[in-house]
C-alpha distance (Angstrom), angle and dihedral (degrees) to the residues before:
residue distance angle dihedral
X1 . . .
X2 3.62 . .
X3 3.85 132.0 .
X4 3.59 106.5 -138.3
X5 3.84 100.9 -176.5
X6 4.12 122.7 10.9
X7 4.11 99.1 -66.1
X8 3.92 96.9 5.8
X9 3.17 122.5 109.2
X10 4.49 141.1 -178.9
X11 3.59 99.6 -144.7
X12 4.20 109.8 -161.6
X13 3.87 106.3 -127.0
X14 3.44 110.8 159.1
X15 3.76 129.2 -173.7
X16 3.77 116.6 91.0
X17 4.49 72.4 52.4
X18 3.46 140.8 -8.4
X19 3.28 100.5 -103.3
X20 3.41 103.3 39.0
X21 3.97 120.5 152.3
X22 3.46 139.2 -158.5
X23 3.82 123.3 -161.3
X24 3.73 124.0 -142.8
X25 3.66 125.4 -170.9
X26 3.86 125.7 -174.0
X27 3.54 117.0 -140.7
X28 4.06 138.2 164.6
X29 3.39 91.3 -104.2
X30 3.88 93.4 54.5
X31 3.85 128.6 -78.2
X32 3.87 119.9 -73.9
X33 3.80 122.3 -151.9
X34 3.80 122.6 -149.6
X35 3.54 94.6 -152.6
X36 3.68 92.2 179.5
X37 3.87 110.6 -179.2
X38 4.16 92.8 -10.4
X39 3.64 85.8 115.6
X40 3.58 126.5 -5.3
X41 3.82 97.6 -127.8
X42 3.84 141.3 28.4
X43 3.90 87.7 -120.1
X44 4.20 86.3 59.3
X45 3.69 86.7 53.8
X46 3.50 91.4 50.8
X47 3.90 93.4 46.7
X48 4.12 83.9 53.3
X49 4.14 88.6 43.3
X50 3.38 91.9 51.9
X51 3.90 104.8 41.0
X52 4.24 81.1 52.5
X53 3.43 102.6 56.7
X54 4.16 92.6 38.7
X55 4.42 81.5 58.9
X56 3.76 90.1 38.5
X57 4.12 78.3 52.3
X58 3.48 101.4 60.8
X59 4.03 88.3 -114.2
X60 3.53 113.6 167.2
X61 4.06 119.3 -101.0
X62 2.99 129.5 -81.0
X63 3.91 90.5 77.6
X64 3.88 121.3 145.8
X65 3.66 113.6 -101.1
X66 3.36 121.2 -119.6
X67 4.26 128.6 -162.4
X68 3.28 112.5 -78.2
X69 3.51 95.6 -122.7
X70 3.76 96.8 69.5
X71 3.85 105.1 81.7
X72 3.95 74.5 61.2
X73 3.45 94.7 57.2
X74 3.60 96.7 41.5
X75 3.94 96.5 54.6
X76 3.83 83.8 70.2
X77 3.51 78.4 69.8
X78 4.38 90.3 -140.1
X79 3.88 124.5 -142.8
X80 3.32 89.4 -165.7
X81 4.14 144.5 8.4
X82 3.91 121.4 -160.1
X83 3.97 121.7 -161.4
X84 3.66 134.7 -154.7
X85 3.49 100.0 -125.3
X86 3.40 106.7 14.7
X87 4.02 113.3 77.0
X88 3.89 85.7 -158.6
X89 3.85 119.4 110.4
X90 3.36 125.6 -138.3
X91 4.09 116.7 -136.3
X92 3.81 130.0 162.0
X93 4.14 113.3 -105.8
């Protein structure tokens, strides 16, 4: 991870490619992630949210596994999460 301006920051999550990046800005009205290619819908993200929290739970394995690069984007706690080809926004319920 590396904040490129104060509050901005290229977040590594590969998968669609290597080097793939996601960029996270903080704002006052909560931080938005432009996922880009991370996951190719808001429903994947979801999937990857959801499978997180049930580990972060205690739930008992099986659980999905999600990248390993998602508890990091979680801690910046996002409002929201934009895709590139998905028109869907991600928000918290």
């Amino acid at each position: 991870m590396t904040e490129v301006l104060p509050d901005v920051y290229l977040v590594p999550t590969p998968g669609h490619v290597d080097r793939h990046q996601s960029l996270v800005a903080r704002r006052k009205d909560g931080t938005v992630v432009c996922a880009g290619q991370s996951h190719d819908a808001a429903s994947f993200f979801t999937y990857d949210v959801l499978a997180s929290h049930a580990r972060r739970d205690g739930l008992k394995e099986p659980l999905p596994v999600s990248p390993g690069w998602m508890e990091l984007l979680l801690k910046f706690d996002p409002a929201r999460v934009v895709f590139a080809h998905d028109l869907a926004i991600w928000e918290p319920t």
